[in-house]
Residue frames as a rotation matrix with the C-alpha (Angstrom) as fourth column:
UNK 1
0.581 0.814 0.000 0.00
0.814 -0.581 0.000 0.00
0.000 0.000 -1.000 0.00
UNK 2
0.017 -0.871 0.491 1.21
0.761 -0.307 -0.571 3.19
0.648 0.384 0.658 -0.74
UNK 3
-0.632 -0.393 -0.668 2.83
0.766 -0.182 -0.617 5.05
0.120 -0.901 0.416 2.26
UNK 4
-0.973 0.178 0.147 0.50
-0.191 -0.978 -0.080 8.32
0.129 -0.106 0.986 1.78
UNK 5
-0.032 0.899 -0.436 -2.68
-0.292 0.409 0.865 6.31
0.956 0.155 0.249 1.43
UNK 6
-0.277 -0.065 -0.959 -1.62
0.869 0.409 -0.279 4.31
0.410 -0.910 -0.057 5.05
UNK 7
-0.945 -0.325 0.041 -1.12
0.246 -0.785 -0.569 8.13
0.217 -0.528 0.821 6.37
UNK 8
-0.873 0.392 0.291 -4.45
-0.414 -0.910 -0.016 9.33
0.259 -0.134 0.957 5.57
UNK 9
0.047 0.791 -0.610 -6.33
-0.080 0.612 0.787 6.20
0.996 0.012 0.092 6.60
UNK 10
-0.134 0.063 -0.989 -4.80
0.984 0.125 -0.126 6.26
0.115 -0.990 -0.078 10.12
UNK 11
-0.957 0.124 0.263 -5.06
-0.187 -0.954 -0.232 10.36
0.223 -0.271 0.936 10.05
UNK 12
-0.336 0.882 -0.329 -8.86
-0.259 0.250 0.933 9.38
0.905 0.399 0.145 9.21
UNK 13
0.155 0.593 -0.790 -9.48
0.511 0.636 0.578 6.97
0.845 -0.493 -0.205 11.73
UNK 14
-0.754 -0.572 -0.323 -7.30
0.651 -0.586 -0.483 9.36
0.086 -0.574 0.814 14.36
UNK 15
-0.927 0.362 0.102 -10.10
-0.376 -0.898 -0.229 12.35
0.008 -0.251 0.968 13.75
UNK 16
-0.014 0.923 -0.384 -13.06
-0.118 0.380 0.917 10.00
0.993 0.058 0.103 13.69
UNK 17
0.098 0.129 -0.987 -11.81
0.918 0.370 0.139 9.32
0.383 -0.920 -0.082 17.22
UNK 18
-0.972 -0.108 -0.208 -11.14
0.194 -0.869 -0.456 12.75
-0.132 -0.484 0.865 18.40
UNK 19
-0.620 0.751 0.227 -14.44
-0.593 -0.638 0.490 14.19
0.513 0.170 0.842 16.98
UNK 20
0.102 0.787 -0.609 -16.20
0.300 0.559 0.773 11.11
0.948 -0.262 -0.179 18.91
UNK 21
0.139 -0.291 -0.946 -14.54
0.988 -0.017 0.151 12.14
-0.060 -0.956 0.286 22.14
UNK 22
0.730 0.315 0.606 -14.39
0.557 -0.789 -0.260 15.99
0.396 0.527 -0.752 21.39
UNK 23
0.691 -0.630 -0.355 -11.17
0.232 -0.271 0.934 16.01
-0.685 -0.728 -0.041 21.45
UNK 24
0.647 -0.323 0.690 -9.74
0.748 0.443 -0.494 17.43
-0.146 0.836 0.528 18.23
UNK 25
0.773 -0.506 0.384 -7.83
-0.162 -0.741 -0.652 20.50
0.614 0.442 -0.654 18.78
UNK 26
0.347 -0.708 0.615 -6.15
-0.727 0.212 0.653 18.75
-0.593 -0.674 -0.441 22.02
UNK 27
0.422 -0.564 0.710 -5.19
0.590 0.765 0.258 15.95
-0.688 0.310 0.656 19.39
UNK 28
0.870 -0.089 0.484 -4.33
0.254 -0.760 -0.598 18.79
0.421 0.644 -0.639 16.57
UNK 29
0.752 -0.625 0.209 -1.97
-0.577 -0.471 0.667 20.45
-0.318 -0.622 -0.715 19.53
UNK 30
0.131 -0.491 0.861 -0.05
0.089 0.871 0.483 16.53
-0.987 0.013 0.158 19.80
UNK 31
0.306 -0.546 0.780 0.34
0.853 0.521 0.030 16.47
-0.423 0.656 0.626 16.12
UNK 32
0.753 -0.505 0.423 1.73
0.321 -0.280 -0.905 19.62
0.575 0.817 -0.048 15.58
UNK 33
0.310 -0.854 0.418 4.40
-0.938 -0.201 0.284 19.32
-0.158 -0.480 -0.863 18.44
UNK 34
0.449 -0.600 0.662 5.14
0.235 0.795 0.560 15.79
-0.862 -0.096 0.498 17.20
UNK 35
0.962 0.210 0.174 5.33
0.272 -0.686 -0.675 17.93
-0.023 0.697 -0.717 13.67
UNK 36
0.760 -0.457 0.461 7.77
-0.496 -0.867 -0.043 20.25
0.420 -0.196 -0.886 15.29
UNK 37
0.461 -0.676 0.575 9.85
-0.416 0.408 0.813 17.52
-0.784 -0.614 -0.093 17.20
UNK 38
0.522 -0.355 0.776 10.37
0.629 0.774 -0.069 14.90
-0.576 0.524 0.627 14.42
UNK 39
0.739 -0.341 0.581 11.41
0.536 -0.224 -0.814 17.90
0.408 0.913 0.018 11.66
UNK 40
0.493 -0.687 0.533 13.41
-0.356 -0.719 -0.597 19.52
0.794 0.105 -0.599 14.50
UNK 41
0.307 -0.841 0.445 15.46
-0.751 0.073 0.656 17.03
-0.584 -0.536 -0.610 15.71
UNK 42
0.007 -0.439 -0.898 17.73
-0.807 0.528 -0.264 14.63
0.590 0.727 -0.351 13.44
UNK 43
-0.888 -0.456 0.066 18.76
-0.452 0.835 -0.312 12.17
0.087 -0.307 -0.948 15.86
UNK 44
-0.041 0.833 0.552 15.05
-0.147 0.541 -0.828 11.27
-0.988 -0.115 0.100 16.81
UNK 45
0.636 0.601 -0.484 14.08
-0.690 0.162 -0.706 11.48
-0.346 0.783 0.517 13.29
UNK 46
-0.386 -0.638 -0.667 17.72
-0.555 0.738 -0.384 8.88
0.737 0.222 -0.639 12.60
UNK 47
-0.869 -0.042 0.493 16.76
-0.302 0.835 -0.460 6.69
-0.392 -0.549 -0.738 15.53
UNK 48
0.474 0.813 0.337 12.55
-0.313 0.514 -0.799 6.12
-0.823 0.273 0.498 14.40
UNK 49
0.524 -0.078 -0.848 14.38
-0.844 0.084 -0.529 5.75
0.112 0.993 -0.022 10.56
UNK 50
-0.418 -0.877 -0.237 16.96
-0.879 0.456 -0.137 2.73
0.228 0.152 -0.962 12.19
UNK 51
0.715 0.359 -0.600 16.13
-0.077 0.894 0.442 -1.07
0.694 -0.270 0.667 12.02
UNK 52
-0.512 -0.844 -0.160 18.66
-0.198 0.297 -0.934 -1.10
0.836 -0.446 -0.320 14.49
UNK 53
-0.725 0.484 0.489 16.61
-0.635 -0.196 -0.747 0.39
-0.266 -0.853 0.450 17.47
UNK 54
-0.591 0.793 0.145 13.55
0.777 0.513 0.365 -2.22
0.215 0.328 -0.920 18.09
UNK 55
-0.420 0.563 0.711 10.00
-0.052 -0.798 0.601 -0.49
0.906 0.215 0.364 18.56
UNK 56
0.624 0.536 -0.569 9.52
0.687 -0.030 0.726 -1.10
0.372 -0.844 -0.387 21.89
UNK 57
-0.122 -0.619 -0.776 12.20
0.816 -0.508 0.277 1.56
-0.566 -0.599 0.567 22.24
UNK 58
-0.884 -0.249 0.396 11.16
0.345 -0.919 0.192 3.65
0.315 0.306 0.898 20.16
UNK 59
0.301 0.942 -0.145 7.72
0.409 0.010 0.913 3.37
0.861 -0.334 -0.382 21.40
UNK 60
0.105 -0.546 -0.831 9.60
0.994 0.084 0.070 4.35
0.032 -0.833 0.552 24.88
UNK 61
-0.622 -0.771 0.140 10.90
0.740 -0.519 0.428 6.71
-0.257 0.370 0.893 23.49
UNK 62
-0.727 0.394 0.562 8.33
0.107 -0.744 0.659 8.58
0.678 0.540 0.499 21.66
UNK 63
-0.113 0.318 -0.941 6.18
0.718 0.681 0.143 8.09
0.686 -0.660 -0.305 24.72
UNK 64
-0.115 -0.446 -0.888 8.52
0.925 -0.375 0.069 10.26
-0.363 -0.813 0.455 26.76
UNK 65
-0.992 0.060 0.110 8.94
-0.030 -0.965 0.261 13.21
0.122 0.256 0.959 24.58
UNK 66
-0.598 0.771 0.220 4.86
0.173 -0.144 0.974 13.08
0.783 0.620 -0.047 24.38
UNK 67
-0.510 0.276 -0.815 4.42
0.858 0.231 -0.459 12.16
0.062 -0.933 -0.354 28.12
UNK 68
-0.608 0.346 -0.715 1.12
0.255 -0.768 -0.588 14.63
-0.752 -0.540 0.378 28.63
UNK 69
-0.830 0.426 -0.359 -0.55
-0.461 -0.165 0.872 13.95
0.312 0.890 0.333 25.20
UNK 70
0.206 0.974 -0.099 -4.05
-0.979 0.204 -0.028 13.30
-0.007 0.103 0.995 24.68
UNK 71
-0.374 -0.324 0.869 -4.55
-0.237 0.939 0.248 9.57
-0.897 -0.113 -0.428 25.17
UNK 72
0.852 0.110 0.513 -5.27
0.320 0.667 -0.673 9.19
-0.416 0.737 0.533 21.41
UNK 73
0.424 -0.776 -0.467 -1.98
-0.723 0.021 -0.691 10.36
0.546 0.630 -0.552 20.09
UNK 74
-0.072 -0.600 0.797 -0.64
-0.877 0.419 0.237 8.36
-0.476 -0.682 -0.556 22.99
UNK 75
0.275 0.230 0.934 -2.67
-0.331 0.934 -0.133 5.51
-0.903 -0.273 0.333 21.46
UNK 76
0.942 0.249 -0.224 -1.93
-0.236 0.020 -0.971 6.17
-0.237 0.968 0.078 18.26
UNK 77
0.400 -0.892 0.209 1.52
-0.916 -0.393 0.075 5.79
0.015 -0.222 -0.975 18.59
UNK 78
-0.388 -0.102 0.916 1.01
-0.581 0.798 -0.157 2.65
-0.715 -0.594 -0.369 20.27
UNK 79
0.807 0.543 0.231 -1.27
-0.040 0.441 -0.897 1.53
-0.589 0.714 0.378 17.33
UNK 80
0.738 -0.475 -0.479 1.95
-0.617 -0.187 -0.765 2.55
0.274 0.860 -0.431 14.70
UNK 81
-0.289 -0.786 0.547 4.32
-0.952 0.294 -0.080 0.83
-0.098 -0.544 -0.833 16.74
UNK 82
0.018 0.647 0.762 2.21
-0.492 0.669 -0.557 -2.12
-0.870 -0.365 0.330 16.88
UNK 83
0.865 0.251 0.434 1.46
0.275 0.486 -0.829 -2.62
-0.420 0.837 0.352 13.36
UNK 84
-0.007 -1.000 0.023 5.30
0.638 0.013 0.770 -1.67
-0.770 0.020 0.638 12.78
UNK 85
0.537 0.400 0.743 4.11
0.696 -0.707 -0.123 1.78
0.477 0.583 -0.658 10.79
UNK 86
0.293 -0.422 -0.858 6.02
0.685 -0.533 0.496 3.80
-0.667 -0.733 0.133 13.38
UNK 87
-0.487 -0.762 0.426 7.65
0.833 -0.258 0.490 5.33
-0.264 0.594 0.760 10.26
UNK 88
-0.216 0.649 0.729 4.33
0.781 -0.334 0.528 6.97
0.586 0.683 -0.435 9.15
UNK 89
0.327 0.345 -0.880 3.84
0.849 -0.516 0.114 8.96
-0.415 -0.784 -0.461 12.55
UNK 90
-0.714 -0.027 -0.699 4.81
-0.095 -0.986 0.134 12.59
-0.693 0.162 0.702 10.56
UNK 91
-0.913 0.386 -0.129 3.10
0.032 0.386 0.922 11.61
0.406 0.838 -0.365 8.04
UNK 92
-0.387 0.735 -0.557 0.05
0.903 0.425 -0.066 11.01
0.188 -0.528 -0.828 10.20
UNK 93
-0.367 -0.302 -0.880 0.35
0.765 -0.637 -0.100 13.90
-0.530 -0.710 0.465 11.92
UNK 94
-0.887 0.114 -0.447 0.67
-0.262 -0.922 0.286 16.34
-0.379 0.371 0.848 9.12
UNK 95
-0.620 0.784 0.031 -2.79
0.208 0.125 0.970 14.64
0.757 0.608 -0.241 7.20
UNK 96
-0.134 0.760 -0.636 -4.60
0.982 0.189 0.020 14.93
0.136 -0.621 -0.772 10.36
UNK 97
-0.764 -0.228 -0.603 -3.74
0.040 -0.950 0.308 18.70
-0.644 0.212 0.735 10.39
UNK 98
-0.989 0.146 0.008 -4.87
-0.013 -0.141 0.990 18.80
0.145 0.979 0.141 7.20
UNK 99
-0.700 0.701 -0.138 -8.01
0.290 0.455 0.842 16.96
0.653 0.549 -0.522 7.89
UNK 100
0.100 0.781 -0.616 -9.30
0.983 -0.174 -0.061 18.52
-0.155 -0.600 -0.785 10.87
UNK 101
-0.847 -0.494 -0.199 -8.21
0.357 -0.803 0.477 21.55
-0.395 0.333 0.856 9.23
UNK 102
-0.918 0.363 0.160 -11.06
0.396 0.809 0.434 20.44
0.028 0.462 -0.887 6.70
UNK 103
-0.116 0.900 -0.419 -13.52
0.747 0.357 0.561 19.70
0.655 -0.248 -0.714 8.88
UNK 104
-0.185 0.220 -0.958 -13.23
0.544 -0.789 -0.287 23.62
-0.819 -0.574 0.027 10.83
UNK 105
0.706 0.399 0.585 -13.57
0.696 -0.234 -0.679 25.02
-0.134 0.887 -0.443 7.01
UNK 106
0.724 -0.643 -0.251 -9.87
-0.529 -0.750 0.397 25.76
-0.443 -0.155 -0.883 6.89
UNK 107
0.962 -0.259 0.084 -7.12
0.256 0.761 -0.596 25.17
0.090 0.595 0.799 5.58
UNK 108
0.566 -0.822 -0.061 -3.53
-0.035 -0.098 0.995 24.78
-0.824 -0.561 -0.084 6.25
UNK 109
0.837 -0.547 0.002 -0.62
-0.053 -0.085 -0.995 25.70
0.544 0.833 -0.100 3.93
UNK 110
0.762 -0.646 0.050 2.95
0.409 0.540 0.736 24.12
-0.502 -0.540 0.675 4.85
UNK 111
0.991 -0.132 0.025 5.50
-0.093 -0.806 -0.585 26.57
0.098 0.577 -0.811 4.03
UNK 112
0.814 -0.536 -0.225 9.10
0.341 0.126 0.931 25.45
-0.471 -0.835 0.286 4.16
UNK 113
0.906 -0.244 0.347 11.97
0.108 -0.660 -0.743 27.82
0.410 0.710 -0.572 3.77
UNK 114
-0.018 -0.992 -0.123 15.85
0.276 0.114 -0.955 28.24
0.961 -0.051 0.271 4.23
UNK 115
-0.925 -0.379 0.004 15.09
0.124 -0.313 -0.942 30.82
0.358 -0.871 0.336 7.42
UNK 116
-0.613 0.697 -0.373 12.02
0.629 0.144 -0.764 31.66
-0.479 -0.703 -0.526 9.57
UNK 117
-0.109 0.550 0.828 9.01
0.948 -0.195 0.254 33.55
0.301 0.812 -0.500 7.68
UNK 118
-0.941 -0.313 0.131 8.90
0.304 -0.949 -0.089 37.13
0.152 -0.044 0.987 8.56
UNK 119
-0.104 0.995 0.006 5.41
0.530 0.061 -0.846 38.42
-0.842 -0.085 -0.533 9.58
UNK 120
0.200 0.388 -0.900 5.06
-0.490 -0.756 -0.435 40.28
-0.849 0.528 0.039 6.32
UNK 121
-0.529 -0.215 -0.821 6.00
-0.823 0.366 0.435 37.87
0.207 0.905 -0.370 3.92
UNK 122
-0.981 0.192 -0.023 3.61
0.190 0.978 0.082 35.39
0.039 0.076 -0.996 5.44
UNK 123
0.181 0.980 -0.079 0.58
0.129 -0.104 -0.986 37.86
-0.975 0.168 -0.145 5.12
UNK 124
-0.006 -0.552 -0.834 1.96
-0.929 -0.306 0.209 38.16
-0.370 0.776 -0.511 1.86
UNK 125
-0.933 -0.154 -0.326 1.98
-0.272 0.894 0.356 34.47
0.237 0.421 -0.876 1.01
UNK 126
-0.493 0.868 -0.059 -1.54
0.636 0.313 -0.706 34.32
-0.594 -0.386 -0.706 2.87
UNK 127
-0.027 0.438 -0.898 -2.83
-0.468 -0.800 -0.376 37.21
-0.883 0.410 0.226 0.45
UNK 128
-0.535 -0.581 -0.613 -1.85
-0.806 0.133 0.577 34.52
-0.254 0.803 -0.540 -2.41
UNK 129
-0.966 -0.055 -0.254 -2.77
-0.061 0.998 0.018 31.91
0.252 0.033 -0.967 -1.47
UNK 130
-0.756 0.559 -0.341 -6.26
0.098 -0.419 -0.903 33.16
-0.647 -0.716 0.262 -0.62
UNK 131
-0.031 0.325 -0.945 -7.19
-0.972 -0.228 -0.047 33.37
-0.231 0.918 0.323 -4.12
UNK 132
-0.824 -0.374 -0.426 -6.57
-0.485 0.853 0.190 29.71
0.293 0.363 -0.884 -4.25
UNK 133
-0.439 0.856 -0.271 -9.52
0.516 0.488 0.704 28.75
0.735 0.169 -0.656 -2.06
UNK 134
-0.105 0.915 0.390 -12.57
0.066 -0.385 0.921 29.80
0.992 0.122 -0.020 -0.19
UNK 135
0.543 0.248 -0.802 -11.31
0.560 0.605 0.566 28.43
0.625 -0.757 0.190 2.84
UNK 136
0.729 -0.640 0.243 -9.35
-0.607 -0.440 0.661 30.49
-0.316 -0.630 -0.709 6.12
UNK 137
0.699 -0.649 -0.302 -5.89
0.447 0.725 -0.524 29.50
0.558 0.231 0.797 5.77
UNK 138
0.907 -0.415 0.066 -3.42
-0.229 -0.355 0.906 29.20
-0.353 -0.838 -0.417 8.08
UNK 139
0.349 -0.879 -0.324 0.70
-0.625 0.039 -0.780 29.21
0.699 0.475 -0.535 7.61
UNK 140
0.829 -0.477 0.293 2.47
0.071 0.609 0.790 26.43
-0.555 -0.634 0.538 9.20
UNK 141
0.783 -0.610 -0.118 5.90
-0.441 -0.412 -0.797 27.25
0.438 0.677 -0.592 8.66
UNK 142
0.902 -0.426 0.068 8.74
0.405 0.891 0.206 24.73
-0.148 -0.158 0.976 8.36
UNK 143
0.331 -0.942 0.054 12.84
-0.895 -0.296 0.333 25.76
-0.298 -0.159 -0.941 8.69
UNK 144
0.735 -0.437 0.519 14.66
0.436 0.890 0.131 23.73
-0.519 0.130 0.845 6.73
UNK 145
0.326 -0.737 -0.592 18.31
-0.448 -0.672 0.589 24.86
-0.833 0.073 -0.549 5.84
UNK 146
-0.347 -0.405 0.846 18.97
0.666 0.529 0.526 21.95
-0.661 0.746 0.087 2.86
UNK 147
0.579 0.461 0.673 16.44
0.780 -0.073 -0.621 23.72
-0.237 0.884 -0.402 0.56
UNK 148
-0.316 -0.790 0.526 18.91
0.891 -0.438 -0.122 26.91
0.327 0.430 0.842 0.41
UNK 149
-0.813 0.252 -0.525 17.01
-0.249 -0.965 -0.078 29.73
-0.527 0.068 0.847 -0.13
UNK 150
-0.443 0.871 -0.214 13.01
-0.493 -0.038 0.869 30.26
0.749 0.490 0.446 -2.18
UNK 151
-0.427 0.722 0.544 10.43
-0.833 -0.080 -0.548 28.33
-0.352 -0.687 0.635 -0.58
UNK 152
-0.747 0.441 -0.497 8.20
0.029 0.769 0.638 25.12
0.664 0.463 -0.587 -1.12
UNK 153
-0.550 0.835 -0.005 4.67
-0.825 -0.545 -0.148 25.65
-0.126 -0.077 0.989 -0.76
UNK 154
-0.874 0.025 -0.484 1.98
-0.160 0.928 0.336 22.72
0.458 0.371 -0.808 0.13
UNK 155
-0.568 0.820 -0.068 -1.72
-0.622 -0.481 -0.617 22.83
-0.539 -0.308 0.784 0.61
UNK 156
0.563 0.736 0.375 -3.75
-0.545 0.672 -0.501 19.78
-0.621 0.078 0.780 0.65
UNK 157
0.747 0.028 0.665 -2.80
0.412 0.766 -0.495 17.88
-0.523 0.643 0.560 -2.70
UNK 158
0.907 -0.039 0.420 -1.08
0.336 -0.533 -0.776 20.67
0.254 0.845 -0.470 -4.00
UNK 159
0.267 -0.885 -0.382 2.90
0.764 -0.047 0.643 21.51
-0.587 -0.464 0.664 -4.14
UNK 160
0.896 -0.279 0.345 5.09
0.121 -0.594 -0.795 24.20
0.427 0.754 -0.499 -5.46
UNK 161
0.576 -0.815 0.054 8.45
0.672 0.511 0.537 23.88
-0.466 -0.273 0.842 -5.02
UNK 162
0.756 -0.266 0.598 10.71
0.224 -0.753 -0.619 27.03
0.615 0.602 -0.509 -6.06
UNK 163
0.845 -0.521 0.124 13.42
-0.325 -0.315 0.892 26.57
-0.425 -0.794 -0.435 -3.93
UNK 164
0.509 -0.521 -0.685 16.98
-0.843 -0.138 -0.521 26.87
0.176 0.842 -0.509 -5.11
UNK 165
-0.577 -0.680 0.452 18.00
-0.561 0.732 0.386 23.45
-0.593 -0.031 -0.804 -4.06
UNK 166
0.191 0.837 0.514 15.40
0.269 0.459 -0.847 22.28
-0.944 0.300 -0.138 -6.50
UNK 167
0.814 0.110 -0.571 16.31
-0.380 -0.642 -0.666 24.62
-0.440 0.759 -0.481 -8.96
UNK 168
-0.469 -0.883 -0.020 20.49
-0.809 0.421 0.410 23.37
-0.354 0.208 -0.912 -8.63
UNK 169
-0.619 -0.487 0.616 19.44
-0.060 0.811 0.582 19.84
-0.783 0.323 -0.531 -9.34
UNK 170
0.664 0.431 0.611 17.17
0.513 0.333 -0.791 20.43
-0.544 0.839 0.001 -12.63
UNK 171
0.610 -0.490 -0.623 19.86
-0.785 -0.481 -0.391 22.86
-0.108 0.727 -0.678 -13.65
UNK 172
-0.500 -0.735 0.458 22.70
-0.647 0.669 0.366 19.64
-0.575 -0.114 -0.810 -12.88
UNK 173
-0.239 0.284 0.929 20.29
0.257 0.941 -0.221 17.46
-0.936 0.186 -0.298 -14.65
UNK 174
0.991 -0.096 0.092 19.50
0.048 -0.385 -0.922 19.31
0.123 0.918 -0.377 -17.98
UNK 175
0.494 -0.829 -0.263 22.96
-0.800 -0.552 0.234 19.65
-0.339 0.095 -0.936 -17.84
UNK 176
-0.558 -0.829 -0.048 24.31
-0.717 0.451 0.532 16.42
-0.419 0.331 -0.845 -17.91
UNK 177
0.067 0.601 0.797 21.66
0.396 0.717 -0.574 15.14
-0.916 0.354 -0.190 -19.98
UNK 178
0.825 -0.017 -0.566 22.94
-0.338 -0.817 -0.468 17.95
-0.454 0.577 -0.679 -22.58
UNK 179
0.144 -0.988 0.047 26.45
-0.682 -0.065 0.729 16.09
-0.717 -0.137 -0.683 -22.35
C-alpha cells in the first residue's frame, strides 16, 4: 500500500476518534508538536528511521517526549508501533492537520523555507494563497536549511516547489543530460 494512502487512513481513523470524544484541537496540539519535534530534531528522526533500534524503544521513546498527550496520540503511537508503521507517525500527523483543518472550514498551507518567515512575507503568502480557495488558511511554517534559499509551498494535494536546491538539481540534470 502506498505510504501516503496508510497516512491518511490512520489520520482518518485518528479524527473519527477525536471528533467522537471531542477532542480534536487537544489531538491537533499533539500532532503539531510531534510535527515540530520529528522535523526539529535529526537524531530522533535517525533513531525512528533505524532497524537497528527495536519499537519497543522507540515506542519508549516517543512516549517520553509526548508524556502529557491526549490519550489518542498516545494511542496512536502505540497503534503505529504495533502494526510496525512507526515510520508513518509525521506523516500522520501532518494529514490529520490537514483533515481537521477540513472539517473547521480551513485550511492549512505548509510553508518550508531556508530561514524563519517574517510576519510580512507570510501575510503576503496568505494574500496569495487566498485566491486559491474559499477556505481560512493558516501558515504552518517549516525551517529547513537543505532547501537553500526560495520556498516550497503545500496545501492539501497541491505543491510548489521554487526553492533553489530544486532549482540546482534540474539545472545539474538538464545539464548532464545535454552532455
Amino acid at each position: 500500500m502506498n505510504e501516503s494512502r496508510a497516512a491518511i487512513r490512520y489520520a482518518k481513523a485518528i479524527l473519527d476518534l477525536a471528533v467522537d470524544n471531542k477532542a480534536t484541537d487537544a489531538v491537533e496540539k499533539d500532532m503539531r508538536s510531534v510535527l515540530h519535534t520529528l522535523r526539529d530534531s535529526k537524531e530522533l528522526h535517525q533513531m525512528m528511521a533505524s532497524p537497528v533500534v527495536n519499537s519497543e524503544a522507540k515506542k519508549s521513546v516517543l512516549l517520553e517526549i509526548f508524556k502529557g498527550s491526549n490519550a489518542i496520540t498516545t494511542g496512536l503511537i502505540d497503534i503505529l508501533v504495533s502494526n510496525k508503521r512507526i515510520g508513518l507517525l509525521n506523516d500522520v500527523a501532518e494529514k490529520y492537520i490537514i483533515l481537521n483543518e477540513q472539517l473547521k472550514g480551513e485550511g492549512v498551507a505548509f510553508v518550508t523555507t531556508a530561514v524563519p518567515l517574517s510576519a510580512d512575507l507570510e501575510k503576503k503568502i496568505l494574500g496569495k494563497i487566498s485566491g486559491l480557495t474559499p477556505n481560512k488558511v493558516v501558515v504552518q511554517n517549516f525551517v529547513d536549511e537543505s532547501i537553500i534559499g526560495g520556498f516550497v509551498l503545500r496545501m492539501g494535494d497541491m505543491q510548489f516547489d521554487s526553492s533553489i536546491a530544486t532549482k540546482l538539481s534540474n539545472l545539474k540534470r538538464e545539464f548532464t543530460n545535454s552532455l
